[in-house]
C-alpha positions as CSV (number, residue, x, y, z in Angstrom):
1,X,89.8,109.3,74.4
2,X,92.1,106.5,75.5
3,X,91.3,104.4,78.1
4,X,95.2,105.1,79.5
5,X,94.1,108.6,79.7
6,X,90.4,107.8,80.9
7,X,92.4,106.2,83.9
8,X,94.4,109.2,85.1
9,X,91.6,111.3,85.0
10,X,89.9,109.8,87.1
11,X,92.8,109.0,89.5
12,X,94.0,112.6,89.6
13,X,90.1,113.5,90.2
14,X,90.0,111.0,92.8
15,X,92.7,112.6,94.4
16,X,91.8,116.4,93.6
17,X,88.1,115.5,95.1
18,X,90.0,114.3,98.4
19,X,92.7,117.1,98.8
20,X,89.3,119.6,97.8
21,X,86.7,118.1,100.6
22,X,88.6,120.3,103.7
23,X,89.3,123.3,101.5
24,X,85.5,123.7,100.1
25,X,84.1,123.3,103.5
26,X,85.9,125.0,106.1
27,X,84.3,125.0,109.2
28,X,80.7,122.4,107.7
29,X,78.7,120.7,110.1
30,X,79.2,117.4,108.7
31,X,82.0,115.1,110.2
32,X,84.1,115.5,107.1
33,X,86.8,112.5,108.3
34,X,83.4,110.0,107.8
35,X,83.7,110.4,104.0
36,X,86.1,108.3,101.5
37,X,86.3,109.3,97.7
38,X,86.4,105.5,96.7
39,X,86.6,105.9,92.6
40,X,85.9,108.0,90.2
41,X,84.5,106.7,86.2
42,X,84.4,109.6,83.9
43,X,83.0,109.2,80.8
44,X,85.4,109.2,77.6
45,X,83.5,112.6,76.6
46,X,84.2,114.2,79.9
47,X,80.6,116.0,80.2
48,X,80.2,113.6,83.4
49,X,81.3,111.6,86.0
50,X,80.5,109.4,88.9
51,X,82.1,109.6,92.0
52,X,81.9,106.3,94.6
53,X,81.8,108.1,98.4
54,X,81.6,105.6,101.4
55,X,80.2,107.3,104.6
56,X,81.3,105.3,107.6
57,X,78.4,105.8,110.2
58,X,74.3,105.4,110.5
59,X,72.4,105.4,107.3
60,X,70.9,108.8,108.2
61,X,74.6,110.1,108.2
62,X,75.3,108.4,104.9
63,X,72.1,110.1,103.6
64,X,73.2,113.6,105.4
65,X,76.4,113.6,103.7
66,X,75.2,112.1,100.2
67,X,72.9,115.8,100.3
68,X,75.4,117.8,101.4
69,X,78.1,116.5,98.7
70,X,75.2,116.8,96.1
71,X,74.4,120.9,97.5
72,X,78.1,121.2,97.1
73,X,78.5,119.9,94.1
74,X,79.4,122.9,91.9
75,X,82.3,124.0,94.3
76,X,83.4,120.0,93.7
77,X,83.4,121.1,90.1
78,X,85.1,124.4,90.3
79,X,87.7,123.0,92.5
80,X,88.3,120.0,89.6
81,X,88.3,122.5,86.7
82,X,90.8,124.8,88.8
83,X,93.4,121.9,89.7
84,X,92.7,119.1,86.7
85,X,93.8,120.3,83.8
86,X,90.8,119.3,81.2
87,X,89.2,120.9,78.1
88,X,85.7,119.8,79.8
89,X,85.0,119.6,83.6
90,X,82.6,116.5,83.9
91,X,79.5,117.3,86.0
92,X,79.8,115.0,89.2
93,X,77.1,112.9,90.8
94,X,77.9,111.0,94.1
95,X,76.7,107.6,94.3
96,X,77.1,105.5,97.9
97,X,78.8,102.7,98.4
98,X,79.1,100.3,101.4
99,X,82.6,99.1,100.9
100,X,84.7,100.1,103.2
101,X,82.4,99.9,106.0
102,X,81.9,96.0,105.0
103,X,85.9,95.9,105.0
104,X,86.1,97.2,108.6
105,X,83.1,95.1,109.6
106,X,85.4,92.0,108.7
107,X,88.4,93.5,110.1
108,X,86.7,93.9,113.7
109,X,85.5,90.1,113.1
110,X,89.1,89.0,112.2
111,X,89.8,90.7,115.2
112,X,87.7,89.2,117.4
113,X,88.6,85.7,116.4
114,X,92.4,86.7,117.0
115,X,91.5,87.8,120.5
116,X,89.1,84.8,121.5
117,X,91.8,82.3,119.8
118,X,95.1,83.8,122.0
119,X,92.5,83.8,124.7
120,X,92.6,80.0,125.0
């Protein structure tokens, strides 16, 4: 498979997983709005797929969430199968990343400076 066409799978995955995560979990126990579908890298057979999650919070939240995407898993699946049209639905795994909770680490410091700079 291309890698043009590797691409778009995984961006319409990407955005398949995020319009999915309200819609399979109606009503879950996690704080759903903590979680950010970062990437998606399928492979160029399709059988599987990893998809980048940041979890802004504790590490014990990261690690809640991380389980609960992995018991969920199959309903990611069925959800991708249903809305990506694809002659193989790649079995997900979930791997963490720290990303965006670095970036808004250095935002608050950039902010901080700002504020103690007009300050004086």
């Amino acid at each position: 498979m291309k890698t043009d066409r590797i691409k778009r799978v995984n961006e319409r995955m990407l955005r398949e997983l995020a319009a999915g995560l309200y819609r399979i979990a109606p009503g879950s126990p996690q704080d759903l709005a903590k979680i950010s579908f970062v990437s998606v890298e399928t492979a160029p057979d399709l059988h599987n797929a990893v998809v980048t999650v940041s979890v802004l919070g504790t590490p014990e939240d990261e690690a809640r969430i991380l389980a609960w995407l992995r018991e969920h898993r199959a309903d990611f699946q069925e959800h991708v199968a249903k809305n990506v049209g694809l002659k193989y639905t790649p079995v997900l795994s979930f791997k963490p990343t720290h990303a965006i909770g670095a970036g808004a680490r250095v935002l608050g410091i950039l902010d901080e400076l700002a504020a103690a700079g007009g300050a004086g």
